[in-house]
C-alpha positions as a printed NumPy array, in Angstrom:
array([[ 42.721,  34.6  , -33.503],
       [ 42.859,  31.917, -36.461],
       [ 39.401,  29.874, -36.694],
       [ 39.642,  27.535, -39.45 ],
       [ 42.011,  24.402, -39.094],
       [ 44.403,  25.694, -41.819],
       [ 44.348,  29.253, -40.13 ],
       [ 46.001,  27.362, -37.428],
       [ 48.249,  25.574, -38.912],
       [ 49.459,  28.443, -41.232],
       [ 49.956,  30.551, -37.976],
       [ 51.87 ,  27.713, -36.478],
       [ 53.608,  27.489, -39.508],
       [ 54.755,  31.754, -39.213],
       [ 55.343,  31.355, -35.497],
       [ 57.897,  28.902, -35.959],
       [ 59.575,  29.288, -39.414],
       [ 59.661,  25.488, -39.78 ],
       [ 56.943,  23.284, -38.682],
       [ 56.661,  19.393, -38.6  ],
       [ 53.913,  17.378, -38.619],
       [ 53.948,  15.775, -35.53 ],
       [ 53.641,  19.603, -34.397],
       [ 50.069,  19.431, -35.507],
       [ 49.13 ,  16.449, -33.499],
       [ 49.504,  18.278, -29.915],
       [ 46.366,  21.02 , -31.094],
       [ 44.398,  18.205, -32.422],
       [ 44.55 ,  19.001, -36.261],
       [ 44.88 ,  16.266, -38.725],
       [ 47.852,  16.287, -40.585],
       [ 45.57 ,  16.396, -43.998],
       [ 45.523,  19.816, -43.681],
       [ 49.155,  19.99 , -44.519],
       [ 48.461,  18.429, -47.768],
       [ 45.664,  20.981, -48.571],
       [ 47.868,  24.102, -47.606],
       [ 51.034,  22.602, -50.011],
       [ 48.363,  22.435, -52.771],
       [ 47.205,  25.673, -52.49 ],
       [ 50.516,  27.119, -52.639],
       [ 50.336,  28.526, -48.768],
       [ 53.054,  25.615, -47.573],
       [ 56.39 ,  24.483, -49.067],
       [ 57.221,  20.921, -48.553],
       [ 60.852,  20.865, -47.778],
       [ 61.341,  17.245, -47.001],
       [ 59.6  ,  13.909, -44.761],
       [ 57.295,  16.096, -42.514],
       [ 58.762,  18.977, -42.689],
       [ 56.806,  22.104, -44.097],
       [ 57.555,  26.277, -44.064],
       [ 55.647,  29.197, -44.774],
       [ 54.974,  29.686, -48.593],
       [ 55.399,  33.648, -47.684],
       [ 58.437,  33.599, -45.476],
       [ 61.564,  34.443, -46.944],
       [ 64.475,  32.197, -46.072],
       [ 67.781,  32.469, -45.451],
       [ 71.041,  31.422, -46.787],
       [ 70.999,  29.345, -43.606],
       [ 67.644,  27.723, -44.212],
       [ 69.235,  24.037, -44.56 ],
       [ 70.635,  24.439, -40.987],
       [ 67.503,  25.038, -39.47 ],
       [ 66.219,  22.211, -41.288],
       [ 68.597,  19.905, -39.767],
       [ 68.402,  21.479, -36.174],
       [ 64.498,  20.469, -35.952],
       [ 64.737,  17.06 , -37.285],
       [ 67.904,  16.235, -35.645],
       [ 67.684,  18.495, -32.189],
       [ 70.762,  16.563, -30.174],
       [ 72.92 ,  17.147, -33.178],
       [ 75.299,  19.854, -33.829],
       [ 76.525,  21.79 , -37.08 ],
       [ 80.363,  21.153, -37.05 ],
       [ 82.732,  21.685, -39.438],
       [ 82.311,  23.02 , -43.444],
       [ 78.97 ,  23.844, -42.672],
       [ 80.454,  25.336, -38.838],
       [ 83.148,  27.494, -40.999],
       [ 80.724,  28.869, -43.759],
       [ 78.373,  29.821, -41.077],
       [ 81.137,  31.921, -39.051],
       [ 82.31 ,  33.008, -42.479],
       [ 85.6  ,  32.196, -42.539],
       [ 85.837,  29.581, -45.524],
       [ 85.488,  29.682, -49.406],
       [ 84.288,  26.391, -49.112],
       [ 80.337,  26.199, -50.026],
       [ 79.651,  22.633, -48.6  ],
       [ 76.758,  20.88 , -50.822],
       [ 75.761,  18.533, -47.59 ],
       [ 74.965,  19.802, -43.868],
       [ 78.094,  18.639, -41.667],
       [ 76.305,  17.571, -38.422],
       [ 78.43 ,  16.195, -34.875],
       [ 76.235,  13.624, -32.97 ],
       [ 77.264,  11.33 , -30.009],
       [ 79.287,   8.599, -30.525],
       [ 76.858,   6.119, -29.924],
       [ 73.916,   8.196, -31.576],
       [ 72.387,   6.61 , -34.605],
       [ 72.21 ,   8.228, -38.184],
       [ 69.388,  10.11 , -38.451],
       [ 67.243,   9.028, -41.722],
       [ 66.625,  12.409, -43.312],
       [ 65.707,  12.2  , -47.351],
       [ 66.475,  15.871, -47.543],
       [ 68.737,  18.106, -46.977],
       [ 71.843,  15.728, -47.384],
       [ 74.071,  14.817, -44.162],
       [ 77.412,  14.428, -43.619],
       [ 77.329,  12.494, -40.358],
       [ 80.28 ,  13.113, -37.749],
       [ 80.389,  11.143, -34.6  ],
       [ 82.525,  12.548, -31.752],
       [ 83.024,  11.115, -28.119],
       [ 83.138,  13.423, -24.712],
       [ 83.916,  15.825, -24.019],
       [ 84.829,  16.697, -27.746],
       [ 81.128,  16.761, -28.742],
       [ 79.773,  19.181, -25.663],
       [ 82.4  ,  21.824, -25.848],
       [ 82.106,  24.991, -27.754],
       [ 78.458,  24.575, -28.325],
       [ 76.511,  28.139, -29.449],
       [ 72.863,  28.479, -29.548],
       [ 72.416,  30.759, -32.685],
       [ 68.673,  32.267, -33.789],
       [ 68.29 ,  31.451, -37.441],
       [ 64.736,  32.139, -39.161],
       [ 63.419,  32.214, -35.401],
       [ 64.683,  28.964, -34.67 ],
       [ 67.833,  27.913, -32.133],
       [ 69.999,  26.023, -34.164],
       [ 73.392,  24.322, -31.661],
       [ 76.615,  25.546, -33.644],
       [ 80.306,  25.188, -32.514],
       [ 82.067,  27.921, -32.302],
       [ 84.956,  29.577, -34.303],
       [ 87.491,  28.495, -31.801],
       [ 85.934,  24.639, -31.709],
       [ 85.299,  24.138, -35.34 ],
       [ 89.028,  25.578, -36.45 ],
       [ 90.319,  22.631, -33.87 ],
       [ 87.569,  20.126, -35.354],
       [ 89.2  ,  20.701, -38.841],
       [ 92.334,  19.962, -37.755],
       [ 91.15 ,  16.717, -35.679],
       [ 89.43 ,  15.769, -39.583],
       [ 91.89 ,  17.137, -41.678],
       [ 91.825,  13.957, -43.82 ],
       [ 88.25 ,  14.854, -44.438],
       [ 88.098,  18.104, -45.12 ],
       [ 91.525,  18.581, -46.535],
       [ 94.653,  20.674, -44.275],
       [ 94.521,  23.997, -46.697],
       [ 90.6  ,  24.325, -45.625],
       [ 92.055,  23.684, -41.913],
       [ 94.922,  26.424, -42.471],
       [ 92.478,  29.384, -44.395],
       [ 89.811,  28.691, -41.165],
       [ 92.355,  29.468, -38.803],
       [ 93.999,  32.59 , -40.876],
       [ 90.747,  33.998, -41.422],
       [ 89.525,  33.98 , -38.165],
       [ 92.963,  34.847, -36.588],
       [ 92.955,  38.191, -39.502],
       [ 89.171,  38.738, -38.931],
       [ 89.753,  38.593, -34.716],
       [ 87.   ,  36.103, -34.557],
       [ 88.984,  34.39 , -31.973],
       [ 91.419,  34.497, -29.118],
       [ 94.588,  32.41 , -28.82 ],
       [ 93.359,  31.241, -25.574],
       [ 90.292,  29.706, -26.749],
       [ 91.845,  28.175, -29.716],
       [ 94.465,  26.085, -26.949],
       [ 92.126,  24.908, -25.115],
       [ 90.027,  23.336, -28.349],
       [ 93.347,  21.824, -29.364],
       [ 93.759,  20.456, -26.206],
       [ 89.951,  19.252, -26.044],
       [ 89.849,  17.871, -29.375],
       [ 93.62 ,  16.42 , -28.722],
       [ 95.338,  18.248, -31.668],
       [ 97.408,  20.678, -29.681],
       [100.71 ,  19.192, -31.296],
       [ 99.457,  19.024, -34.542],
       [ 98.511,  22.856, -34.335],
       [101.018,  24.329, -32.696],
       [103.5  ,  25.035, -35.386],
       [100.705,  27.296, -37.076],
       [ 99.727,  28.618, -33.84 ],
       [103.235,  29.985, -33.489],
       [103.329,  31.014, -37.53 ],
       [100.41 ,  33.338, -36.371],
       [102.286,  35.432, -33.9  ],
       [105.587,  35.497, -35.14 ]])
């Protein structure tokens, strides 16, 4: 069992891969001690209250996680959706993140957002609960983010749209079936369904 202050907040620190410091305030410890752990080197500061385990090796995910515990009601969508699921050359330089319509923007100095705001029931469906760096960060799916890119393909650009959908289709990351009823959900069912047919023709 840790005895010292930092002990604790180091082992709070390894339990959760990312801790903040409003964590600290719930076991009493003053959030000092996060100072004094950065400058010894046994915390990394990765942003406004957010600190991670000097030790722990992170993953190529790392700015997901990030996001998912300072913005928990938000959800990674798009470029960020699509290199996650692997099925993009794109290597997005800001964290794409879905909120509620009538959310506000989260003020986050690091990493950098992309802010999407989508109304029901386009922002519930195809939600996944993935485990990154022991954390549950909320991802759409394959199926929901190909149908996202083609609801924003002014954003993101239709040839990003187009490789999602033929690399998933090639890879069988996804079913026809679930890609329909995204369309349909995200209302771009006409829109898609001259590539949907290119696909099985």
């Amino acid at each position: 069992m840790p005895k010292t202050a930092s002990d604790k907040v180091l082992a709070l620190a390894q339990k959760s891969g990312v801790l903040r410091a409003r964590d600290l305030d719930e076991h009493n410890i003053p959030r000092e001690y996060l100072a004094r752990l950065v400058q010894r080197g046994l915390l990394e500061h990765q942003g406004r209250g957010l600190y991670t385990p000097a030790s722990v090796s992170k993953s190529a995910h790392h700015t997901l996680v990030q996001v998912a515990v300072r913005v928990p009601d938000g959800v990674i969508c798009l470029l960020s959706a699509l290199a996650f699921h692997g099925i993009t050359t794109q290597q997005p330089s800001v964290v794409w993140l879905a909120l509620p319509r009538s959310a506000r923007r989260p003020k986050l100095d690091y990493p950098p957002l992309r802010i999407c705001h989508y109304s029901e029931p386009a922002f519930s469906a195809g939600v996944e609960a993935h485990r990154i760096e022991g954390r549950p960060v909320k991802i759409y799916s394959v199926a929901k983010t190909i149908a996202d890119c083609f609801k924003y393909r002014n954003k993101i650009g239709l040839d990003v749209a187009l490789e999602a959908l033929q690399t998933a289709w090639r890879n069988k990351k996804v079913s026809m079936r679930d890609i329909e009823q995204h369309a349909a959900i995200c209302r771009v069912s006409r829109v898609m369904q001259p590539y949907l047919e290119a696909l099985v023709t």
